[in-house]
C-alpha positions in Angstrom: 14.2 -7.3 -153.9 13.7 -7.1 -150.3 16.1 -8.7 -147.9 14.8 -11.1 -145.3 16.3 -10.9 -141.9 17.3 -14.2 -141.5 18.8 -14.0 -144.6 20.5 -10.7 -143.9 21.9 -12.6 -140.6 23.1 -15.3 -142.9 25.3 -12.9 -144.7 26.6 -10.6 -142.2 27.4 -13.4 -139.8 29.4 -15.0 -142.8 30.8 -11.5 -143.1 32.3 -11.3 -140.1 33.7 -14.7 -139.8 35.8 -13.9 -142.6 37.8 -10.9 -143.5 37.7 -11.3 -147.1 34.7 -12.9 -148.8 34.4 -13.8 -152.7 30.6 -14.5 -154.1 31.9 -16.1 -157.2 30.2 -19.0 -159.8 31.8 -21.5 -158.9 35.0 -22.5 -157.1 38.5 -20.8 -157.2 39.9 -24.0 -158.5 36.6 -23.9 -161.0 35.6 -21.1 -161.9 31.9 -21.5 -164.0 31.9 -17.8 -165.4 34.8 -15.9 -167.4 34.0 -13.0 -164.7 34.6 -14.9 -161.7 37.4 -16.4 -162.7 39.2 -13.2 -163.7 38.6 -11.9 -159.8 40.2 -15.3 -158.5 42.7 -14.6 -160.5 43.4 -11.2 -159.0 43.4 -12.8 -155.4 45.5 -15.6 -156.4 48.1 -13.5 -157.6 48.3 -11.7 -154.6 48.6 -15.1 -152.5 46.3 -14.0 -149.3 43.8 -16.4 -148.1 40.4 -15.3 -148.9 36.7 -17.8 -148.0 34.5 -17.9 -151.3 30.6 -18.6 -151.7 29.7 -20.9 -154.3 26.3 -19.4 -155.0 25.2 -21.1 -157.6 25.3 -24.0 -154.8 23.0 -21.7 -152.8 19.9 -19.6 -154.8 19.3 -17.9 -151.4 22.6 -16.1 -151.4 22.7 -15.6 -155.2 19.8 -13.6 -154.9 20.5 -12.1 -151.5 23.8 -10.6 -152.4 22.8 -8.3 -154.9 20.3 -7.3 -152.3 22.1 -6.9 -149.7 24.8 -4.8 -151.4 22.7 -3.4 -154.0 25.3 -4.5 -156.4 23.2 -6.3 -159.4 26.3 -9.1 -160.8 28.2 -12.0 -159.7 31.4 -12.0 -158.4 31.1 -9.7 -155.6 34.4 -9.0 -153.2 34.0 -8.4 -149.3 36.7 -6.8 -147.2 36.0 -6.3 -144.0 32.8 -6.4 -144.3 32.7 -4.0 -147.2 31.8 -3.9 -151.0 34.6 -3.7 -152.9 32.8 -4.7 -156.5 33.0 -6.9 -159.4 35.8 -8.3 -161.5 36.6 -5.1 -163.1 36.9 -2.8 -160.3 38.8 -6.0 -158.5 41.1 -6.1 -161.5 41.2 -2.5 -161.9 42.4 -2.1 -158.2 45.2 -5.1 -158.3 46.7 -3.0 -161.2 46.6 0.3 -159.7 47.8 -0.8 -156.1 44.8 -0.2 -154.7 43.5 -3.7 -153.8 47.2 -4.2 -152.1 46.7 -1.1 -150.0 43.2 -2.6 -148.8 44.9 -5.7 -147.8 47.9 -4.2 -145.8 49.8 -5.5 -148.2 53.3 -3.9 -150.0 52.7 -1.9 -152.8 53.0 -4.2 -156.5 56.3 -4.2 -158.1 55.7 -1.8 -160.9 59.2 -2.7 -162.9 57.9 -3.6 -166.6 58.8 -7.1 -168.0 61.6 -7.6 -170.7 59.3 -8.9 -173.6 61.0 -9.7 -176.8 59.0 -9.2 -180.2 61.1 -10.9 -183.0 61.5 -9.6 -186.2 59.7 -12.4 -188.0 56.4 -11.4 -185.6 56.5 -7.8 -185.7 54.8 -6.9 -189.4 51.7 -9.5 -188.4 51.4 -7.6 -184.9 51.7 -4.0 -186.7 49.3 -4.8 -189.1 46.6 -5.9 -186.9 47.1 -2.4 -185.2 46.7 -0.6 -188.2 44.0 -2.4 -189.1 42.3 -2.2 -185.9 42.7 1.2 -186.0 46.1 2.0 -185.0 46.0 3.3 -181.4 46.2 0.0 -180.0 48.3 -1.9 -177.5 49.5 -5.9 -177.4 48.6 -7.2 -174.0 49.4 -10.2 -173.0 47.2 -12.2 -170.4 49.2 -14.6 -168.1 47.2 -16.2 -165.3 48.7 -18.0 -162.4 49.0 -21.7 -164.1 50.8 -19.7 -167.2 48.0 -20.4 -169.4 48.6 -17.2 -172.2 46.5 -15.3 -174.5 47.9 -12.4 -176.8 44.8 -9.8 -177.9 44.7 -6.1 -178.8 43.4 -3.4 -176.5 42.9 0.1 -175.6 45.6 1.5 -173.6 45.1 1.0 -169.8 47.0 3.7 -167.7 47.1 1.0 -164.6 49.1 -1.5 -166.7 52.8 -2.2 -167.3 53.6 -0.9 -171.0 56.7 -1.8 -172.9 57.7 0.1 -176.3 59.4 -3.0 -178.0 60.6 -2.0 -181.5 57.8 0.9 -181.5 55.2 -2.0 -180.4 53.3 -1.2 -177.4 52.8 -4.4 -175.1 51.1 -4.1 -171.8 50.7 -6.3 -169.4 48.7 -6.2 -166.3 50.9 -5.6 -163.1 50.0 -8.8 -161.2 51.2 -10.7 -164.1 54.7 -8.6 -164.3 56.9 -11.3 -163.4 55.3 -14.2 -165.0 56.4 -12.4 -168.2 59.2 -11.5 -167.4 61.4 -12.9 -170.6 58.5 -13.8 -172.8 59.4 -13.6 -176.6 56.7 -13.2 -179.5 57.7 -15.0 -182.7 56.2 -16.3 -185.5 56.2 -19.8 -186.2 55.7 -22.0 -189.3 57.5 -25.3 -188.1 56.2 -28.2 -185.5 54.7 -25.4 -183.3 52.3 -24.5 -185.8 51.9 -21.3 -188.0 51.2 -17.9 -186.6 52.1 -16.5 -183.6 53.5 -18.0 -180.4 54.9 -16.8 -177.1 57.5 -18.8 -175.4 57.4 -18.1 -171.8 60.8 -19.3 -169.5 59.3 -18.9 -166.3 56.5 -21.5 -167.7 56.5 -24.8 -165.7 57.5 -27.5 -168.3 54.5 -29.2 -170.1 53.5 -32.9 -169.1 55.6 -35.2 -171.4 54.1 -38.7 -172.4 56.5 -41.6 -171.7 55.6 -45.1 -173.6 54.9 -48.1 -171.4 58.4 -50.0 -172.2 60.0 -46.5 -170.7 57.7 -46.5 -167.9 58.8 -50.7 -166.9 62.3 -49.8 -167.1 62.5 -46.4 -165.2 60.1 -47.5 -162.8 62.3 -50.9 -161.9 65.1 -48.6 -162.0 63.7 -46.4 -159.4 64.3 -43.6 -161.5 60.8 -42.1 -161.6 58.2 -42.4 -159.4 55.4 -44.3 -160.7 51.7 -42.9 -159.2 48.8 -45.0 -160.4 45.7 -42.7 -160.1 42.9 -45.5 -160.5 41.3 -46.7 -157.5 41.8 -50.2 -155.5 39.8 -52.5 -157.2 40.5 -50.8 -160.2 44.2 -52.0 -159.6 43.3 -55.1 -158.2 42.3 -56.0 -162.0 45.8 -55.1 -163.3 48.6 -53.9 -161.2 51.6 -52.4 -162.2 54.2 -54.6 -162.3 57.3 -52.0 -160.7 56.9 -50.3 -157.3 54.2 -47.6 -157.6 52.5 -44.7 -155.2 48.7 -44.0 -155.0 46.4 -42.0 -154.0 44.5 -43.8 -152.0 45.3 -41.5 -148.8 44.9 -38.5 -151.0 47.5 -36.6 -153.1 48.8 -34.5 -149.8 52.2 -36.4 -149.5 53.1 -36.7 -153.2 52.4 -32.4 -153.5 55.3 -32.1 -150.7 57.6 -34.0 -152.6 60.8 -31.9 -153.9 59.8 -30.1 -157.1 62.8 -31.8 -158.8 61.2 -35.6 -158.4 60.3 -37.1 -161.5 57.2 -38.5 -161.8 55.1 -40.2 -164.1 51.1 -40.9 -163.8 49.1 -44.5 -165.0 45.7 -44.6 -165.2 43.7 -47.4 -167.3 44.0 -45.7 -170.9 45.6 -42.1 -170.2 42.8 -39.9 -169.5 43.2 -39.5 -165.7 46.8 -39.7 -166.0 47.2 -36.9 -167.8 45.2 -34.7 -166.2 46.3 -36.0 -162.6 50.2 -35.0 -164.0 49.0 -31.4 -165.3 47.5 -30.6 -162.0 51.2 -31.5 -160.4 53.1 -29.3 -163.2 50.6 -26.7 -162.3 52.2 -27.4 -158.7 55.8 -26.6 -159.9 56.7 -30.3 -160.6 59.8 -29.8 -163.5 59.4 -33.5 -164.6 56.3 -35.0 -164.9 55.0 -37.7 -167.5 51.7 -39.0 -168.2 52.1 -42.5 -169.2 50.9 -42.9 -172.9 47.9 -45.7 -173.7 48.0 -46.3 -169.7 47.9 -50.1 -167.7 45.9 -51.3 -171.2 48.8 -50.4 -173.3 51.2 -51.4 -170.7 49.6 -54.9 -171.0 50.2 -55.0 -174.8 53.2 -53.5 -175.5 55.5 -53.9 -172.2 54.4 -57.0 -170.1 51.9 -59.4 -171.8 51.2 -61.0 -168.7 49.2 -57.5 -167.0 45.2 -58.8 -167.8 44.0 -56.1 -169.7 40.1 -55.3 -168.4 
């Protein structure tokens, strides 16, 4: 398609306002395709500040990009004014070093993980290799919250490989240190049955804590109680022990030491749970979503909380 000039303007001006530029579905902290989200991923790791276009919130620019780069798929990466390319080539690069030297940034750390396969997981691993035709590799996806996915692939010269037990693992270099310590077993217990990896560097998962826990601790001052609902929301049942809110936003409670207990209370547990995963995903070590929230606070802690 042909490029209008104001709509060239638009982009170039946005161009050099920012140094790096990601045209992504989406936002960083939602992603709406698998493809940007794996280049936000790649920039995250590397912790530099990048501005993004959302443009499915703009059709112009959706269209304009591809245009203006002759590049035909979203995400699209800017530096300096300059096509770098899609997801692949962004993850490509971030492996290789190359996206690091384009930054002015150190070179990756290229020492391979210590990855554990135990001896219960290895024949279910081996045979999906043979059976997939043998000349395979384990990689192991970690992402920057520590969500994990195990899958086979074709060996990829740019990643870390470790030979463990005569099982080829790889793991992409920005995601070196995140698993760094990971062990592969096979489970048939409480964890379910099949594989699992258990990940140290992992931020604890959110833990539910029962009403009666939540009254006592929270009297005791030893958690901090944060009730996610809004004012009048409250005004219909408040918690009974001292609590924090977010009614000037969530700024203060993020620069709390990562040590601080806390525990979140919505109306049934819904926003409660996923206001306390977004803190864990922070660093928080000890963080509870309070189970059945106010509603099962009312019936099983304090009768006299009106339930709404």
């Amino acid at each position: 398609m042909s490029l209008a000039p104001e709509l060239r303007q638009r982009i170039e001006t946005l161009l050099q306002a920012n140094r790096i530029v990601l045209f992504m579905k989406g936002e960083p902290q939602s992603p709406q395709c698998g493809f940007s989200a794996k280049a936000v991923a790649a920039l995250s790791a590397l912790e530099v500040p990048y501005a993004h276009v959302n443009v499915l919130a703009d059709g112009e620019i959706r269209e304009g990009i591809k245009a203006y780069g002759s590049w035909p798929t979203i995400p699209q990466l800017y530096i300096e004014g300059e096509l770098v390319g899609g997801s692949d080539i962004i993850e490509q690069m971030s492996s290789s070093g190359e996206l690091h030297a384009a930054l002015g940034l150190a070179p990756p750390d290229r020492t391979p993980p210590v990855i554990t396969i135990t001896q219960a997981a290895q024949p279910t691993l081996r045979k999906a290799i043979e059976d997939a035709g043998g000349d395979l590799a384990v990689q192991i996806d970690i992402d920057p919250n520590y969500r994990t996915r195990l899958a086979l692939a074709t060996r990829d010269p740019n990643a870390l490989t470790v030979e463990c037990d005569g099982i080829p693992v790889q793991v992409a270099v920005a995601a070196a240190r995140r698993a760094d310590g990971v062990v592969i077993d096979f489970a048939d217990d409480a964890r379910g049955r099949g594989l699992v990896v258990e990940n140290p560097n992992a931020p604890p998962t959110v833990r539910a804590m029962s009403p009666t826990d939540a009254q006592s601790r929270g009297a005791a001052g030893s958690v901090r109680l944060v009730d996610v609902r809004p004012p009048e929301e409250r005004a219909l049942a408040e918690a009974p022990v001292p609590h924090s809110t977010f009614d000037d936003g969530p700024a203060a409670l993020e620069a709390l030491p990562k040590d601080t207990p806390l525990a979140f209370l919505c109306h049934h547990g819904g926003r409660s749970q996923q206001a306390a995963e977004h803190f864990r995903q922070l660093g928080f070590r000890e963080v509870y979503s309070i189970e059945g929230g106010i509603d099962a606070w009312a019936e099983q802690a304090n009768g006299t909380i009106p339930r709404y």
